[in-house]
One Martini backbone bead per residue (centre of mass of N, CA, C, O) as a GRO file, in nm:
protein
  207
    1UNK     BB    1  12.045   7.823   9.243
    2UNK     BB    2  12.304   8.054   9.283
    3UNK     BB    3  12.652   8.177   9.082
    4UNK     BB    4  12.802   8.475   9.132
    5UNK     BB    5  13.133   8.416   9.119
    6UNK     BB    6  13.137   8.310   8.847
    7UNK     BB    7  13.335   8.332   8.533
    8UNK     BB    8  13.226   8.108   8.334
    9UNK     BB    9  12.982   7.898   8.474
   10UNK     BB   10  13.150   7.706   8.655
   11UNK     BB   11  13.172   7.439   8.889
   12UNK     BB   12  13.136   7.253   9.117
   13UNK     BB   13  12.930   7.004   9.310
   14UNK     BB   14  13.013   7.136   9.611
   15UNK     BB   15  12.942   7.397   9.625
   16UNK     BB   16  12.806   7.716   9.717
   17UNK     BB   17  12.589   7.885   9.709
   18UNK     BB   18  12.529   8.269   9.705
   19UNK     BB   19  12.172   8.140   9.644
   20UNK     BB   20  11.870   8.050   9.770
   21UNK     BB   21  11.553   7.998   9.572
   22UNK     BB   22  11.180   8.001   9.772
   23UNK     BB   23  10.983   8.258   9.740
   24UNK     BB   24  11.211   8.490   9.699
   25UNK     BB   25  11.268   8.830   9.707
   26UNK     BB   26  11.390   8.970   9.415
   27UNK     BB   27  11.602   9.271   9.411
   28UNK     BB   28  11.826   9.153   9.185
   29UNK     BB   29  11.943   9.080   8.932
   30UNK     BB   30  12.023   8.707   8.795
   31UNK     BB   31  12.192   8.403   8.696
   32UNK     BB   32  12.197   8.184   8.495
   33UNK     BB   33  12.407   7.888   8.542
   34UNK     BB   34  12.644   7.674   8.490
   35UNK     BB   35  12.707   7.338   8.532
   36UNK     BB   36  12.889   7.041   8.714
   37UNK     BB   37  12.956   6.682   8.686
   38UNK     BB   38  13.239   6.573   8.757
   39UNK     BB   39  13.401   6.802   8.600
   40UNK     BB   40  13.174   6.817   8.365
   41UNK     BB   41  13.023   6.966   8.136
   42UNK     BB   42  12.712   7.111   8.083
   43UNK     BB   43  12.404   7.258   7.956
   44UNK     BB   44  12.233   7.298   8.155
   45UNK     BB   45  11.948   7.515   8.202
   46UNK     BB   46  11.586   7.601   8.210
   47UNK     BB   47  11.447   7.900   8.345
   48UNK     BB   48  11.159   7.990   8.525
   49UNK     BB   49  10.915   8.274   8.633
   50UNK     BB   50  10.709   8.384   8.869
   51UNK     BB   51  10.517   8.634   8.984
   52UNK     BB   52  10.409   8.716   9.307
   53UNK     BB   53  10.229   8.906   9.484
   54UNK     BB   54  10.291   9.014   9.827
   55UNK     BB   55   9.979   9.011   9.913
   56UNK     BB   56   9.930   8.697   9.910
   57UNK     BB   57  10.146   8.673  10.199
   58UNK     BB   58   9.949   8.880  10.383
   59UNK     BB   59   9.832   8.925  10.703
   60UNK     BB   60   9.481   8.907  10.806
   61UNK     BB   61   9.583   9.198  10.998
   62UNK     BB   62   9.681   9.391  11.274
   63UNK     BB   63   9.950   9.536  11.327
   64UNK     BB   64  10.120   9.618  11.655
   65UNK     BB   65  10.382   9.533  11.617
   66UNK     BB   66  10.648   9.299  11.568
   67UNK     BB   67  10.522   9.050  11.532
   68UNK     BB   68  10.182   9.152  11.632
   69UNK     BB   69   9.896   8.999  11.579
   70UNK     BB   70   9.506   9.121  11.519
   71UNK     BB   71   9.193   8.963  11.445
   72UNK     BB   72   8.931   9.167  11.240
   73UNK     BB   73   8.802   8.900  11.096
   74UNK     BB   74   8.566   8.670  10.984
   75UNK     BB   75   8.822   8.602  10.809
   76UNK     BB   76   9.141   8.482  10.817
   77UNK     BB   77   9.508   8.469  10.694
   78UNK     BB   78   9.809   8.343  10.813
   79UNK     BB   79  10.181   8.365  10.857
   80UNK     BB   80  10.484   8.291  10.841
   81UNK     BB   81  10.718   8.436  10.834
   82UNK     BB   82  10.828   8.476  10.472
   83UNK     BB   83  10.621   8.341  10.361
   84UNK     BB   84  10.704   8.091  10.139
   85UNK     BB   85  10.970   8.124  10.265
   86UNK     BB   86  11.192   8.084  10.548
   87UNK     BB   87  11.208   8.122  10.802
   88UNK     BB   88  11.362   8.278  11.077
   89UNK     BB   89  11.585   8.314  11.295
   90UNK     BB   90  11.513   8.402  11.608
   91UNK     BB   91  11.142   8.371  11.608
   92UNK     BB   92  10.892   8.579  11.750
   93UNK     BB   93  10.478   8.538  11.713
   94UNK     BB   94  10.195   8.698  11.733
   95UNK     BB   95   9.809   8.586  11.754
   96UNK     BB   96   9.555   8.730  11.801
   97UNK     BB   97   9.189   8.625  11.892
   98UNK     BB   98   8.898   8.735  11.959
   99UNK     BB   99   8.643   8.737  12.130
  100UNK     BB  100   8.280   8.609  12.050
  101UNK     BB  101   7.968   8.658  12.099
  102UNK     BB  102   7.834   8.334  11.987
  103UNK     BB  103   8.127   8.282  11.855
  104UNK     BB  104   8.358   8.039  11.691
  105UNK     BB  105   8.639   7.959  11.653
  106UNK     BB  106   8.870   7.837  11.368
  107UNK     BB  107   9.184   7.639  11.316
  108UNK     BB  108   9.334   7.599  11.046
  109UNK     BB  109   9.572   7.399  10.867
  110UNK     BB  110   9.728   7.416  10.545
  111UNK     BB  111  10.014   7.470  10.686
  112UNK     BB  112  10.267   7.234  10.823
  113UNK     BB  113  10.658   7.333  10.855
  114UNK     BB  114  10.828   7.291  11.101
  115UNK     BB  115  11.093   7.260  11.310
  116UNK     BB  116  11.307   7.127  11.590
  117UNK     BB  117  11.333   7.434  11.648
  118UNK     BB  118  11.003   7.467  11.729
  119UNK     BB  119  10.681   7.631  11.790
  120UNK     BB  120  10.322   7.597  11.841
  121UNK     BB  121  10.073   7.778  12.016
  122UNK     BB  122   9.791   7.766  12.199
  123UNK     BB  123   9.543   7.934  12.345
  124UNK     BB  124   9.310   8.002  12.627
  125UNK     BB  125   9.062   8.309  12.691
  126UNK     BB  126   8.946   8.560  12.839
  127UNK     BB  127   8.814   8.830  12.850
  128UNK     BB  128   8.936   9.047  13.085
  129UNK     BB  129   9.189   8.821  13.157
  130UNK     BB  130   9.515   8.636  13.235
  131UNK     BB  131   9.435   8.390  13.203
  132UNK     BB  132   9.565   8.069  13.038
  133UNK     BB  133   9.530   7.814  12.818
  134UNK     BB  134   9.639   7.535  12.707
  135UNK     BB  135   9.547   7.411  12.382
  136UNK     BB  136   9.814   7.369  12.147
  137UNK     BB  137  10.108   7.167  12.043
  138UNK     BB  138  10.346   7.221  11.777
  139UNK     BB  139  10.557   7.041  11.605
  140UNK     BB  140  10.730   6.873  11.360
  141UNK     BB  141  10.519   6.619  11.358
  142UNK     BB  142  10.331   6.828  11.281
  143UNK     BB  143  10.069   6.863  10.998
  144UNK     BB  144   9.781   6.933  11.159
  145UNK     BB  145   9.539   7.176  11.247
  146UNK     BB  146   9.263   7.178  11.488
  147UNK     BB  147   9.058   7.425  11.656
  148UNK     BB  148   8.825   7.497  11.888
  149UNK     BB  149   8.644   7.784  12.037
  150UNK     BB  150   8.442   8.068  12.265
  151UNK     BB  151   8.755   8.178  12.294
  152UNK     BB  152   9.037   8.372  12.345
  153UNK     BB  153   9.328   8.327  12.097
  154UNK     BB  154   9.621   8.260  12.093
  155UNK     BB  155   9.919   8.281  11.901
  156UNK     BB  156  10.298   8.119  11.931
  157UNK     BB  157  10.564   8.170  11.766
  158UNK     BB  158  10.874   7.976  11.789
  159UNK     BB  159  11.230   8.031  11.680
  160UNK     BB  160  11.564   7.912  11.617
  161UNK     BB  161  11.739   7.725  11.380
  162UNK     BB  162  11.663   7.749  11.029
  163UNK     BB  163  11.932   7.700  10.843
  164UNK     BB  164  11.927   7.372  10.779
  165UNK     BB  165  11.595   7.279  10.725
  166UNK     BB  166  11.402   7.501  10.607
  167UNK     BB  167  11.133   7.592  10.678
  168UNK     BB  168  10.806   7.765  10.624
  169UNK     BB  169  10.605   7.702  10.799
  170UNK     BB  170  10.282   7.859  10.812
  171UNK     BB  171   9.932   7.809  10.718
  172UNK     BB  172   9.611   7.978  10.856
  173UNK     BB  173   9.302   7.921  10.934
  174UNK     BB  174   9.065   8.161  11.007
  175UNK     BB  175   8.703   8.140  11.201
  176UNK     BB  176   8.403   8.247  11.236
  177UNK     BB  177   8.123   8.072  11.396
  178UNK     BB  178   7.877   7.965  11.512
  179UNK     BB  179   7.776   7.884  11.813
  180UNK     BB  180   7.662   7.567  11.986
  181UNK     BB  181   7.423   7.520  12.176
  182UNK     BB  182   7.368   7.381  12.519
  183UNK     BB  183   7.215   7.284  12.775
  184UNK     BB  184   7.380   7.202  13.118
  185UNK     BB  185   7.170   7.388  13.307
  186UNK     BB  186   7.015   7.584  13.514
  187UNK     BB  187   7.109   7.894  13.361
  188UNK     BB  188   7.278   7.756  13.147
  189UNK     BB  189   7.536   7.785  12.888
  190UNK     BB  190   7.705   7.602  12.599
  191UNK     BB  191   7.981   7.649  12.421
  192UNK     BB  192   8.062   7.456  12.098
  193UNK     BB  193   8.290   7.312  11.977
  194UNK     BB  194   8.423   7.090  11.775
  195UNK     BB  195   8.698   7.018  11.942
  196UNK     BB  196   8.523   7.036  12.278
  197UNK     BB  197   8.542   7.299  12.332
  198UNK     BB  198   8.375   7.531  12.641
  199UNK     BB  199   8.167   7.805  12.705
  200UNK     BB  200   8.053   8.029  12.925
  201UNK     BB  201   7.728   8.136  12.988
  202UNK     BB  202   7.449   8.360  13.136
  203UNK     BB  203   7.121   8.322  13.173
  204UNK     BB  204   6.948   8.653  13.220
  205UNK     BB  205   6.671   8.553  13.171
  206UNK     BB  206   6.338   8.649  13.251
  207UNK     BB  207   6.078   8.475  13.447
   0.00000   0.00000   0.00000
């Protein structure tokens, strides 16, 4: 915390401060001040910082609109708005993850730290289709999320106010990975994901 307004570098116990930095992008110089516990001057503290390349938290996807991304590689990790900062207030954001046939999605959470007014959903639905189905909603007491699927997945993240609680939102990886089939009936064919959810196609093979 920084406290741009002290004149002599002492500030009081509960005073609030000008600026809270955690992985957020620092634009101006700015000093680290003493400060005071029980209004007694304390000898302050020493502190150090790492710059870490901004594209290091960038969505490795393509950005369609306006936080509305659609990923187009082969394996690929995605972030909450301004991570590893606290997402912003009153915050929707969409990530497409495309069919791919043959190949079942792997959707793994590295990092899931949502607050009490947020929610992030996940779809499943066919190319080419306007219908769609829930298969997982994760809320703030949910910290680890795994889905797989062999249809296209939509993820939607929606968040209210962040003012509070401060969470940073979520790192999830996305991955294509071959997909198991098993014969289901004569002429169908199941495509299996992990977590138990299956696609289907038809065996068009000529007999």
């Amino acid at each position: 915390m920084l406290f741009d307004h002290s004149s002599d570098g002492l500030i009081e116990f509960d005073e609030r401060a000008d600026f809270e930095f955690c992985g957020k992008e620092i634009l101006e110089q700015h000093f680290l001040l003493q400060i005071t516990s029980g209004k007694e001057a304390s000898r302050g503290f020493q502190g150090s910082f790492l710059a870490i390349p901004k594209k290091n938290f960038t969505n490795e996807a393509v950005e369609m609109a306006e936080c509305s991304y659609r990923v187009e590689k082969q394996k690929a990790i995605i972030y909450s708005p301004s991570y590893p900062y606290f997402y912003p207030s009153k915050v929707n954001c969409t990530y497409h993850i495309p069919q791919r046939k043959g190949f079942q999605i792997i959707v793994n959470s590295l990092v899931m730290d949502i607050g009490r007014d947020a929610v992030l959903q996940i779809f499943e639905s066919v190319e080419g289709q306007f219908e769609k189905r829930l298969i997982e909603m994760v809320t703030s007491s949910q910290k680890l999320v795994y889905v797989s699927s062999t249809s296209s997945l939509l993820i939607y993240f929606s968040a209210g106010s962040n003012d509070v609680e401060r969470a940073v939102g979520f790192v999830i990886e996305l991955q294509y990975s071959n997909a198991v089939w098993r014969s289901q009936s004569p002429g169908e064919l199941v495509g299996l994901g992990r977590g138990g959810r299956a696609g289907h196609t038809q065996d068009t093979t000529t007999r």
